[in-house]
C-alpha positions in Angstrom: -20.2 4.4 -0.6 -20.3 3.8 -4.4 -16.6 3.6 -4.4 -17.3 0.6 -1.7 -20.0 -1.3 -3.5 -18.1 -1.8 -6.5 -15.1 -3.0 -4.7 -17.2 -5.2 -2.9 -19.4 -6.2 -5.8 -16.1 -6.9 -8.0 -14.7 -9.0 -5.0 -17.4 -11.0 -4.2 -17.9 -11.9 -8.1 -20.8 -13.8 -8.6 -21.5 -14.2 -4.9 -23.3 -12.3 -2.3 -20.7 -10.8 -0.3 -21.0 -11.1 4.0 -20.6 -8.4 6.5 -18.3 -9.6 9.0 -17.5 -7.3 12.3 -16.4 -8.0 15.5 -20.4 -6.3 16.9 -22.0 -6.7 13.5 -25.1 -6.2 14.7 -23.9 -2.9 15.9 -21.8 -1.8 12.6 -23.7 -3.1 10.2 -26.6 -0.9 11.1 -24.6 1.6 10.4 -23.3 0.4 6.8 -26.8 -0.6 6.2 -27.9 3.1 6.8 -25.1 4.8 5.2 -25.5 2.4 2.0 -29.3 2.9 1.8 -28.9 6.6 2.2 -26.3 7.3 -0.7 -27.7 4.1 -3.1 -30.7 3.0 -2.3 -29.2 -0.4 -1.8 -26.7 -2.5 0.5 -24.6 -4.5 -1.7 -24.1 -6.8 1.8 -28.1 -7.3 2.1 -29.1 -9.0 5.5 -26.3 -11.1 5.5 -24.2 -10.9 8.5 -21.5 -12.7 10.2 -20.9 -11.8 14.1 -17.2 -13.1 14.8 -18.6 -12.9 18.8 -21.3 -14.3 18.2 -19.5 -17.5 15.9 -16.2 -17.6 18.7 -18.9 -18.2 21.2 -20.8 -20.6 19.5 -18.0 -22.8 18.4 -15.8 -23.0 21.0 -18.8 -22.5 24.3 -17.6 -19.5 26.0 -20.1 -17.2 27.6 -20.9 -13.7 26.3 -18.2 -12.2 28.3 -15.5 -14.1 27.1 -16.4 -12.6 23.7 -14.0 -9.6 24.1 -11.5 -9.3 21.2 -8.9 -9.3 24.1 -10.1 -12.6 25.2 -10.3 -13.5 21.8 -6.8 -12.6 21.3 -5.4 -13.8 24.3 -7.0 -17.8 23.7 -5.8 -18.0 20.1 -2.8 -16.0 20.2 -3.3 -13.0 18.2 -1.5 -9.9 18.7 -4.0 -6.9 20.0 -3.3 -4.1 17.5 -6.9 -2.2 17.9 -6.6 1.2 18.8 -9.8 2.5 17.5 -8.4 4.0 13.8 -11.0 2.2 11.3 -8.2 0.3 8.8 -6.3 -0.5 11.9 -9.5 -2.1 13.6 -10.8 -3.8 10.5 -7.7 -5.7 9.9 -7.4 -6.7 13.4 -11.0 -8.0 13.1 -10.2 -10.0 10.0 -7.0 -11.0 11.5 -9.1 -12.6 14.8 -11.7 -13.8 12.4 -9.4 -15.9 10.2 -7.9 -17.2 13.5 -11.1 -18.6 14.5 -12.2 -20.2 11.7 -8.4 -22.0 11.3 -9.1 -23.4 14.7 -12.5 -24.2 13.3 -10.3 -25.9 10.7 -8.0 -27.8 12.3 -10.3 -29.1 15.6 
């Protein structure tokens, strides 16, 4: 965990860096307690970005259409998550940055 703060810390720079998961309010509860438990602190705070929660939002979909296959399938992004932790948070970025390019370029 101290390893991943000051990755995150050097990253973010003079910023506040942002959780971003796929069910943050789900993973981040566990960051949050695994962070608080090892440092006393969460580098990512309260701050939290919910990528079902924003596709929803943005593009008026219903909660159910908030599946990262669904996701996948509407802006054509290949569904590589099988559940291994690197594999699943690069596929989360991966549908994130998708999002906010449409987000972009609407």
């Amino acid at each position: 965990m101290a390893s991943l703060s000051d990755w995150l810390l050097d990253v973010a720079a003079d910023q506040i860096p942002v959780f971003v998961g796929l069910n943050a309010p789900f993973d981040w509860s566990f960051v949050n307690y695994y962070f608080h438990r090892y440092l006393g602190m969460n580098p990512f705070g309260f701050t939290a970005l919910d990528i079902k929660a924003l596709y929803m939002g943005r593009f008026g979909t219903t909660w159910l259409d908030t599946k990262s296959s669904a996701i996948s399938k509407a802006l054509g992004v290949e569904p590589t998550g099988d559940h291994d932790p690197l594999h699943d948070a690069l596929y989360q970025a991966e549908l994130c940055r998708a999002i906010l390019q449409k987000i972009k370029h609407k």
